[in-house]
C-alpha positions in Angstrom: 0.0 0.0 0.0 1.3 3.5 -1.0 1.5 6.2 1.4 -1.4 7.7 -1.5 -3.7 5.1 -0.7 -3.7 6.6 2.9 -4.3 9.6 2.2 -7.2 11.9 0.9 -5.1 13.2 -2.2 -8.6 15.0 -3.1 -8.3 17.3 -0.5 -4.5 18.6 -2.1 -2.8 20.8 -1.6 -2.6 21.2 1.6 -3.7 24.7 4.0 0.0 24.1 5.8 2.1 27.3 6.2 5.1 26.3 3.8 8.2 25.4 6.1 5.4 23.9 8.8 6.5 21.4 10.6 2.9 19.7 11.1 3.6 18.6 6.8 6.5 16.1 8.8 4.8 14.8 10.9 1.9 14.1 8.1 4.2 12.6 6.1 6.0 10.2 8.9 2.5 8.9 10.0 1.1 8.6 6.5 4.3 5.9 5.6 3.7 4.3 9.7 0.4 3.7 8.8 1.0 2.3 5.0 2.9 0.1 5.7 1.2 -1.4 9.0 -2.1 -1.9 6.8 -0.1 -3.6 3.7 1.2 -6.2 6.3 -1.7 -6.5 8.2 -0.6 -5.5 11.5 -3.8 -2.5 11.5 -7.2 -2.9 10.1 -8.1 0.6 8.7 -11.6 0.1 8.8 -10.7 0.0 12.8 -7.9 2.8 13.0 -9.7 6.3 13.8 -7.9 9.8 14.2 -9.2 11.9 16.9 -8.0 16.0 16.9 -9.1 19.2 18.3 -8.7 22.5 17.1 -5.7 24.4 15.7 -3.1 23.7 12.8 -2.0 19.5 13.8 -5.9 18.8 14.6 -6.3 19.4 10.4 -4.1 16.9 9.7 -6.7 13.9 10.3 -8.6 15.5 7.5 -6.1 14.5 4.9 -6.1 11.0 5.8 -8.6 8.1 4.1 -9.3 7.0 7.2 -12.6 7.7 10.0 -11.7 10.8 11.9 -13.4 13.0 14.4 -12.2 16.3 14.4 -13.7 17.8 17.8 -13.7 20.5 19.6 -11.2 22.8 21.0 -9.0 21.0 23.9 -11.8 17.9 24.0 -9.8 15.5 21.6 -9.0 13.3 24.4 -12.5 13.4 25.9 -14.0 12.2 23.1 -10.7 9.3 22.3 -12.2 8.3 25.5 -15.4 7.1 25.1 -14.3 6.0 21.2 -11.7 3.2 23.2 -14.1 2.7 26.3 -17.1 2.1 23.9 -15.2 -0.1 21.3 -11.3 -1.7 22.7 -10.9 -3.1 19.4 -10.4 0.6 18.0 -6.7 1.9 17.2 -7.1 5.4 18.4 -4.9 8.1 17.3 -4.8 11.3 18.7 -3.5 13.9 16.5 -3.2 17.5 18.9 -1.0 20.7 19.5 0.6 21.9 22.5 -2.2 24.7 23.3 -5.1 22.2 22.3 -3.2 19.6 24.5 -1.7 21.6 27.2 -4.0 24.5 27.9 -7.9 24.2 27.5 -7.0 20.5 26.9 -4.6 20.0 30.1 -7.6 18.2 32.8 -8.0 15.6 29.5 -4.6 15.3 29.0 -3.4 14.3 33.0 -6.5 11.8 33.2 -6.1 10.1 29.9 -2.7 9.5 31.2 -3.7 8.7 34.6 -6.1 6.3 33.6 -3.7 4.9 31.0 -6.5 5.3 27.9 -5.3 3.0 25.1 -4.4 5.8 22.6 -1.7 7.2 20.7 -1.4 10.4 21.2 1.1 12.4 18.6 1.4 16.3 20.5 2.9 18.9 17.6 4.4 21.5 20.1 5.5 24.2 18.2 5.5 26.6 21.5 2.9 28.8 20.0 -0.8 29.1 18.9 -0.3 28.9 15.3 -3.4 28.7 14.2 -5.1 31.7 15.8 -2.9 33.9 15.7 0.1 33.6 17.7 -0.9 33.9 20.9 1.4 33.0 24.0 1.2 28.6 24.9 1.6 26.6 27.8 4.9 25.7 26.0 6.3 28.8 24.9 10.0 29.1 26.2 10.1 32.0 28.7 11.3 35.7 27.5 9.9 34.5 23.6 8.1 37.1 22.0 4.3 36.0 21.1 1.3 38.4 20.0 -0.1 38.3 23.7 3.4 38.5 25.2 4.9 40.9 23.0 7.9 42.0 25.3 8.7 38.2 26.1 6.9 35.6 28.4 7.0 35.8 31.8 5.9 31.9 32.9 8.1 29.1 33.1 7.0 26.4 30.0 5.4 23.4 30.9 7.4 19.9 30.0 4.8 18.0 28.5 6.8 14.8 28.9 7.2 15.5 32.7 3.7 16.4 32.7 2.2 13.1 31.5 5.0 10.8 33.5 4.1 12.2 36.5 0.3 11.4 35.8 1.3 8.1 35.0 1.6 7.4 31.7 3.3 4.5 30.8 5.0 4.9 27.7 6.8 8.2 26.4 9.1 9.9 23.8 10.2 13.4 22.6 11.5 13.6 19.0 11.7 16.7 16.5 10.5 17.1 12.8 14.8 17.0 12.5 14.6 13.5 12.9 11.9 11.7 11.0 13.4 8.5 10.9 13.6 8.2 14.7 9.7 9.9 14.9 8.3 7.3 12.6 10.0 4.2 14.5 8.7 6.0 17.6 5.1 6.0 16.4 5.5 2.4 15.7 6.4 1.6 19.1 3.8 3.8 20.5 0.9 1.4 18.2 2.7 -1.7 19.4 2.2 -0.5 22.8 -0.8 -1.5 25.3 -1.8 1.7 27.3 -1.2 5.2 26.8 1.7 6.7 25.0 2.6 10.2 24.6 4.9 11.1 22.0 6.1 14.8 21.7 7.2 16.4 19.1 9.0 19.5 19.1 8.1 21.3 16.1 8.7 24.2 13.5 5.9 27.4 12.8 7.9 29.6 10.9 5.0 32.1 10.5 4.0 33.1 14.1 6.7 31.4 16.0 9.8 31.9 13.7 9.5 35.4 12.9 9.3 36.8 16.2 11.9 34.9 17.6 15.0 35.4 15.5 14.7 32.6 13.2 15.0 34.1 9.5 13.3 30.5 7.9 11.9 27.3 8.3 15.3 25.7 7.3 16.9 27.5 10.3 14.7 26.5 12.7 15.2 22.8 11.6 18.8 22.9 12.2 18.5 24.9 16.0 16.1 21.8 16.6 18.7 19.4 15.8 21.3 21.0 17.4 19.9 22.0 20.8 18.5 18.6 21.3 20.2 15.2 22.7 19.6 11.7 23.3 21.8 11.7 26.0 21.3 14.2 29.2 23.8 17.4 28.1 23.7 20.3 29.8 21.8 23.1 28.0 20.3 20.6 25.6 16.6 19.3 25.5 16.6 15.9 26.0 14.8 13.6 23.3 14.4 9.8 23.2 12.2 7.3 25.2 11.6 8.5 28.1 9.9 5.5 29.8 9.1 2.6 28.3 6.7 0.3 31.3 4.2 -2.2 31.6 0.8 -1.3 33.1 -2.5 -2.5 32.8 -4.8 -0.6 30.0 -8.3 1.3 31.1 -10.3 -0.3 28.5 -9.2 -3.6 30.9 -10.0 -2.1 34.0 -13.8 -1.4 32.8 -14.3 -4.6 31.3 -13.6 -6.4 34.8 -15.6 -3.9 36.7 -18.8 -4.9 34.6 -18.2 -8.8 34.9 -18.2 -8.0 39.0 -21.9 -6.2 37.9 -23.2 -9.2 36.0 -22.3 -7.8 32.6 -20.1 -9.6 30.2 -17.9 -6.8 29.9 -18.8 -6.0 26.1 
């Protein structure tokens, strides 16, 4: 199966900015997902994407595949009750940092704490692309956005940290510099039972870029590659697998809690 026969090709081109690092991350998940439905290891009349609102959540769109695209912050929410209602599901969770992290963040911590059976892919671009570059949970403190234009004042939130210490099981941190590494870590996170969190430090050369010193996309590709490490050095962010555990899967949990009520946990 070509990586076209995932795809929507109808809907070409795309609305990306050019240079946006979202078209990566479209591209590594289209060939993931290719090549697990031409061997058989996903059904793609059971593989859904789930997104919210903002630049990554259009990305389901593009793919021949069932999709919800929901409402701002509730892509989780409504992954939830998709996996509670029906295990056999692969659920994908396509979100940004703002949609994750910000109006999304109660979603976020439970999913994790409940370890949801999903996949959830976060494009953290430190910025509200979409809407017009407004300040994010992520954004690096001091950066320049359009609601903090003299530089942010709050400490960033490590969305890694964030969902380990809620208790998901199974995490990474990549960049759109190193597509190779993102693909095989979105393979790992489908192989996976429970919830993993992979997050992926992106590019937004329009409303990101621009106000923070970076003349092009190309640029901000390479400070990506260079200021990140797979080993802990001092002033880099550290990317990799961050945990990697065994835990027992909600979907589970709920199925044993209706056989003690008399159901038969379908």
């Amino acid at each position: 199966m070509d990586v076209e026969d995932v795809l929507r090709m109808d809907r070409w081109p795309h609305i990306l900015c050019p240079g946006c690092g979202n078209g990566t991350i479209l591209n590594v998940l289209a060939r993931e997902l290719a090549e697990r439905f031409e061997n058989g290891d996903l059904d793609p009349d059971k593989t859904v994407l789930v997104s919210g609102i903002g630049c990554s959540s259009r990305l389901p769109g593009y793919f021949r595949l069932d999709s919800l695209h929901t409402t701002h912050g509730r892509p989780l929410a409504f992954a939830t009750g998709l996996k509670t209602a029906n295990p056999d599901l692969e659920v994908i969770v396509i979100t940004g940092d703002g949609d994750a992290a910000a109006i999304g963040g109660n979603h976020l911590i439970h999913a994790a704490r409940r370890n949801l059976d999903v996949t959830v892919i976060c494009a953290n671009n430190y910025i509200y692309g979409m809407t017009g570059g407004q300040v994010s949970p992520t954004t690096p403190e001091g950066d320049v956005s359009t609601t903090t234009p003299y530089g942010n004042p709050e400490p960033p939130f490590d969305l890694c940290e964030l969902v380990m210490g809620a208790g998901a099981p199974h995490v990474e941190r990549w960049t759109t510099a190193h597509p190779v590494q993102l693909k095989a870590a979105i393979g790992r996170a489908l192989d996976r039972e429970g919830f993993s969190f992979i997050d992926v430090l992106s590019q937004c050369p329009t409303n990101y870029g621009r106000r923070n010193g970076f003349r092009d996309a190309r640029e901000m590709v390479e400070w990506l590659r260079e200021n990140t490490s797979t080993r802990d050095e001092e002033g880099k962010i550290r990317i990799g697998i961050l945990r990697d555990e065994e835990r027992e899967p909600f979907h589970a949990r709920i199925r044993k809690v209706l056989e003690k009520a008399g159901g038969d946990g379908d």
